[in-house]
C-alpha positions, 0 to 999 in steps of 0.5 A: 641706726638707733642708739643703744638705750644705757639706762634699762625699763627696769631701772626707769620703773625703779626710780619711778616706784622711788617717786610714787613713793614721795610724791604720789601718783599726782604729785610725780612729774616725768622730770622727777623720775628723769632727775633720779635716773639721769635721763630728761623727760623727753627722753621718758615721753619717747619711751613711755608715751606720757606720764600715765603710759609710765605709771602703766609700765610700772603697774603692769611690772608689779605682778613680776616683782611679787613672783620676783620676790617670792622666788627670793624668799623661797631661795633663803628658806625651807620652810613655806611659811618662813617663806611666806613671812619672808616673802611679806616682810621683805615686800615692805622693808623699804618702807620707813615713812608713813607717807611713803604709804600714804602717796603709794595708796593715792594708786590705789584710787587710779586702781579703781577709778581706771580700767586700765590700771585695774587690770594691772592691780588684779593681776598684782592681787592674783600674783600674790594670793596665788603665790600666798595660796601654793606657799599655804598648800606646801606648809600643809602638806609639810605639817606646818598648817593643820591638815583640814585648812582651806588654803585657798581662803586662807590665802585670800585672807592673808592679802586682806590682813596684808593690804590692811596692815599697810593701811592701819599702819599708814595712819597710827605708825604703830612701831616699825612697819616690819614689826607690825607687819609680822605681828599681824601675820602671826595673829592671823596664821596662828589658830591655823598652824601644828606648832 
């Protein structure tokens, strides 16, 4: 009879996204992750198969954090766009360091140079523009957004203002990454709504 697994996948892609964080994708060892979760990397290659097989898990995992945090969002506001700005700055509050977005860009090259791992990145693109884009048609047809806007560009535009944001920030650290983050959004949601 197999033994009972006591630390959950959840909790192992966890401390796993928390190592991507301060070492990169090339700088993170299955004794990183083991070290934060209390498990030894033996434990980790059986269950993962290797150190690629466990930043596959935690690439295919982020499409569900993203409709994972969306829900969140949509469980403290009424309003889509107040949602949709929840939604945004809740996704980065974590962050504190620049470098914690620099090592979590250094995926961004697996996410291009890899079939596999881009796979997982549209997925994750699809989960939020798709999230971004029904959050866009509820604030339009509660007239928050003027009626004649293109959600589904809209959409589109707000993970490229996202995506951007992360990376400007990244390199001049302009304030807080929530601060800089929302004035972005602002900026670009502002010629579009009735306010």
């Amino acid at each position: 009879m197999a033994r009972p697994r006591l630390i959950s996948d959840d909790a192992i892609l966890d401390a796993t996204r928390q190592a991507l964080a301060e070492l990169g994708p090339t700088g993170l060892t299955l004794a990183a992750v083991g070290a934060r979760i209390g498990l030894a990397p033996p434990t980790l290659m059986q269950r993962f198969g290797s150190k690629r097989g466990l930043l596959l898990a935690s690439a295919a995992r982020s499409p569900l954090m993203v409709l994972r945090a969306v829900a969140e969002a949509e469980a403290r506001n009424t309003s889509p766009l107040a949602t949709l700005r929840d939604f945004a700055l809740s996704s980065v509050a974590h962050i504190k360091h620049r470098e914690e977005l620099g090592n979590g860009l250094g995926f961004v090259q697996l996410d291009v140079a890899d079939p596999e791992f881009r796979t997982h990145a549209l997925a994750y693109t699809d989960a939020i523009v798709d999230s971004s884009a029904r959050l866009l048609t509820a604030a339009q047809e509660a007239g928050e957004l003027k009626p004649d806007v293109d959600t589904a560009a809209l959409a589109r535009l707000t993970l490229v203002c996202f995506n951007g944001a992360l990376q400007v920030w990244a390199v001049t650290g302009w304030g807080s990454l929530t601060d800089f983050l929302r004035d972005q959004l602002d900026l670009l949601l502002s010629p579009y709504t009735t306010e």
